[in-house]
Structure formats: structure tokens, C-alpha cells
N, C-alpha and C positions, 0 to 999 in steps of 0.2 A: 650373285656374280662372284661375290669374295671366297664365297664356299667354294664353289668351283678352282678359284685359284688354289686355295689353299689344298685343295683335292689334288690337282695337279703337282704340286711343290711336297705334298708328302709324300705320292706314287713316286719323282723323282730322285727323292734323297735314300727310299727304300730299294730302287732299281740298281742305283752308283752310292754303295753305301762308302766306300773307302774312299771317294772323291770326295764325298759330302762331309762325313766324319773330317779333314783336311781342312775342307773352305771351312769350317764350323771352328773345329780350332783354332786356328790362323787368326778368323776375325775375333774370337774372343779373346785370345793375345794383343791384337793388334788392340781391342778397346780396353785393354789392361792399361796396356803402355800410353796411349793415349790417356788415361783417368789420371795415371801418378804421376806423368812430364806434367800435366796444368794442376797437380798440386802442388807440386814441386816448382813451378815457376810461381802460381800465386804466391806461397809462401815466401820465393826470392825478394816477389814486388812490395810486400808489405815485413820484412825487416827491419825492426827498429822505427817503426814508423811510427811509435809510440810518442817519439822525442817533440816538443813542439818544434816548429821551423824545421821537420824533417826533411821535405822537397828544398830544403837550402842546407841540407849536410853533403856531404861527398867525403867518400874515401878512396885516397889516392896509392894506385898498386903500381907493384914494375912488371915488366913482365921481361925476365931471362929467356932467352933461349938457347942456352949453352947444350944443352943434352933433351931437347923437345920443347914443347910449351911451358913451362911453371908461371907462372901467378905467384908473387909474393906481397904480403901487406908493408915490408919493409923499404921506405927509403930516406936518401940522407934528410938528418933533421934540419940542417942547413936550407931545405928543399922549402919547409913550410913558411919561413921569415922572406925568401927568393921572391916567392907567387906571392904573399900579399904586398910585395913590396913595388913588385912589378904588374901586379892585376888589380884596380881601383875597384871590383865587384865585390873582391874576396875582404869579408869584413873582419874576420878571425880565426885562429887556425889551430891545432890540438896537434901536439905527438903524443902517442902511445906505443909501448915496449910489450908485448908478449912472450912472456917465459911461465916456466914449470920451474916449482921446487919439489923434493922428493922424498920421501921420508921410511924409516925401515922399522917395521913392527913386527914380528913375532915372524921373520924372514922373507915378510912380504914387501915388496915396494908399492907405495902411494904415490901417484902422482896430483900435483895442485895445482895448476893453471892459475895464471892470475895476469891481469894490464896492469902495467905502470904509465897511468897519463901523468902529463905533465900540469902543470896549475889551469890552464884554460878549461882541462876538462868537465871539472864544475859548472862554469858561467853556460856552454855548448849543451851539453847533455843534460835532460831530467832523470840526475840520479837519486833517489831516494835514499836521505841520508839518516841512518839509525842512532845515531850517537854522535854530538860533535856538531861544528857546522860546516858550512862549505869550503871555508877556506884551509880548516880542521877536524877533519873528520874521527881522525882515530889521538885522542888526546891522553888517554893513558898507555903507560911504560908498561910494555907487553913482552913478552919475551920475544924473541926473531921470527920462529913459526909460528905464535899464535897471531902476530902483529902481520903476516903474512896470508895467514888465512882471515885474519878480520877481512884486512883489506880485501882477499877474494868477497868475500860474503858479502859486502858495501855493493861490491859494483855487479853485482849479480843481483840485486833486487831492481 
């Protein structure tokens, strides 16, 4: 019986070759997009989910709408003393700063990305500390960018 079907299904994809050729595209697009949206989501749901007490972290964003949607990670640091002051759930709370420094070699630009958390970041996060301890991580006198990039390299492991 399956033969038969299949006999059928090939007589008509060689009858309507440019209809078939179309559906046949289409759905292997369609299961493209479909494969990398649920990598792409898995990936979202398991960020940082390394940290212990992960399902108890949250990061708090704004969301502008001056000129469309934006999303930004930035808001007043006032914000994070506000909510635990007024939410008896929230047990403690972290700012961090995002910036780039840049640097110019042989007339190329580098750019270095680095956070600037504030002391809680330690106790919240398991970050893996190479030198120093938690409360100290980078204890020798470094010059500005190398003191700059250590600190990138700390919070990237």
C-alpha cells in the first residue's frame, strides 16, 4: 500500500514540477527557521544559568520608546536600593556599568568591553576568581589598561 502511495506522490511531483519544486522549498525553509528560532530560544532559556540560585536572579531593563522599541539594560541605580526596600522577596541586588575602552595599534582600533559591578557582585554571581579574592580580586598596581583588561578577563571566566 505504501508503495502505491509513494508511486502516486512521485508520478505527481514529476507532472507539476514547478509547483512541487516551490512546496519543497518553502517547507525546507520553513524547517530551517523553525530548527534555529528553538536554538535560539533554548539558548535564551539557559543563560547564565550556570550561577547557583539562577531561577532567583533577574535582570531588570527599561524599555524606551522614544523612536520604536529599544530594550536597554540601563537603569537609575537609585532603582535597585527602591525595590529591595520596598519588596520583602528581593534579598539583594547588584548594579553593573557596561562600557568599552579603546585602544590604537599600528592604526587599528580595539575595542574591550568590560562590567563594572558594584561590591555585591561577588556574593550574587559564581565568578571564578584567578588571583585575589572576593572582596579583591585584582591586588596589584597595573597600569590603567592592563588593570582594565584583567578585570575584563576575571569576569569572563
Amino acid at each position: 500500500m505504501i508503495q502505491h502511495y509513494l508511486k502516486i506522490v512521485f508520478r505527481n511531483i514529476l507532472k507539476h514540477k514547478t509547483q512541487s519544486i516551490i512546496s519543497i522549498v518553502g517547507l525546507a525553509i520553513g524547517l530551517a527557521c523553525f530548527a534555529l528560532s528553538t536554538f535560539w530560544i533554548q539558548y535564551e532559556m539557559t543563560y547564565d544559568s550556570f550561577h547557583r540560585d539562577a531561577d532567583r536572579i533577574y535582570l531588570i531593563r527599561t524599555d524606551e520608546n522614544h523612536f520604536g522599541t529599544h530594550y536597554h539594560n540601563f537603569v537609575p541605580y537609585a532603582l535597585g536600593g527602591y525595590l529591595k526596600n520596598s519588596y520583602s522577596e528581593i534579598e539583594d541586588w547588584c548594579a553593573f556599568e557596561q562600557q568599552s575602552f579603546f585602544t590604537m595599534q599600528n592604526k587599528q582600533l580595539t575595542e574591550y568591553p568590560y562590567i563594572a559591578p558594584d561590591s555585591t557582585f561577588m556574593r550574587m554571581m559564581d565568578v571564578k576568581i584567578l588571583e585575589g579574592n572576593n572582596n579583591h580580586p585584582i591586588r596589584k598596581k597595573l597600569p590603567l589598561q592592563k588593570r582594565w583588561l584583567a578585570i575584563y578577563l576575571v569576569l569572563q571566566m
